[in-house]
C-alpha positions in Angstrom: 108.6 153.4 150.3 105.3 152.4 148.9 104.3 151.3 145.6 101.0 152.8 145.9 99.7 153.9 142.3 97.9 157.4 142.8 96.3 160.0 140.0 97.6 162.7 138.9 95.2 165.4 141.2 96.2 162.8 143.8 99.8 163.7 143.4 99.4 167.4 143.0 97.7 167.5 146.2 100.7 165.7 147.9 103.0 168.5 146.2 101.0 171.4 146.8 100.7 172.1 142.8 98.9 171.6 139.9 98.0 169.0 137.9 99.8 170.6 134.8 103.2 170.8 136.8 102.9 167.2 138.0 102.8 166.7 134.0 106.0 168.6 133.3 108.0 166.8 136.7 107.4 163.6 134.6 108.3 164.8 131.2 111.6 166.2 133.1 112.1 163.1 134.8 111.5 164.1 138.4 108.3 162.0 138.7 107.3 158.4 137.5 104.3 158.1 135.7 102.1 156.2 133.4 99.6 157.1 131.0 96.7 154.2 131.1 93.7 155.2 128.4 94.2 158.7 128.4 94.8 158.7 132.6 97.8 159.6 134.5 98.8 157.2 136.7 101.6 158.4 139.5 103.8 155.9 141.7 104.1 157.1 144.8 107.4 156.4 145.6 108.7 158.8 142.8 106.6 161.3 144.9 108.1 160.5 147.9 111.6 160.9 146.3 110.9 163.7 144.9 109.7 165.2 148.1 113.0 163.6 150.3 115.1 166.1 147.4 113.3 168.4 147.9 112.8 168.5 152.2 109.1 168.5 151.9 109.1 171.5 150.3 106.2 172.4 147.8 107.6 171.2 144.5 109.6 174.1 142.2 107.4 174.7 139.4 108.6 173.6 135.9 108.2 175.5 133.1 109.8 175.5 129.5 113.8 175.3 129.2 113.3 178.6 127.0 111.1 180.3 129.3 112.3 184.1 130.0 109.9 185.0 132.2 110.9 182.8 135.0 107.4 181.6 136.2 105.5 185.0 135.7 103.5 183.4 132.7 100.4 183.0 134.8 100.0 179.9 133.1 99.0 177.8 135.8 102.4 176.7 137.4 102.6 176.6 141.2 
């Protein structure tokens, strides 16, 4: 495992998803991150990690525990 620092676009390009659902994988814990002067900063082996859970499948998106509509908000997770 590396312990490569990338950004955040970095990381959603590695898991095939958005910027704003590499945000909610950290606040849920699935993905290691930093915030330097307003910048998220990603270590790469939470990503790699993540995608060994995950069989190197595009990451699940994550939305809000009280979410009904079960990813059909259109609100940019993918």
């Amino acid at each position: 495992m590396s312990d490569q620092i990338l950004s955040i676009t970095e990381a959603a390009q590695i898991l095939q998803t958005t910027p704003l659902n590499i945000l909610m994988h950290i606040k849920r814990g699935l993905l290691k991150g930093t915030e330097n002067d307003g910048e998220w900063l990603i270590e790469r082996a939470s990503i790699d990690d993540l995608m060994l859970k995950t069989g190197g499948r595009k990451a699940d998106p994550v939305c809000a525990s009280g979410c009904a509509r079960q990813h059909a908000c259109g609100g940019g997770c993918s």
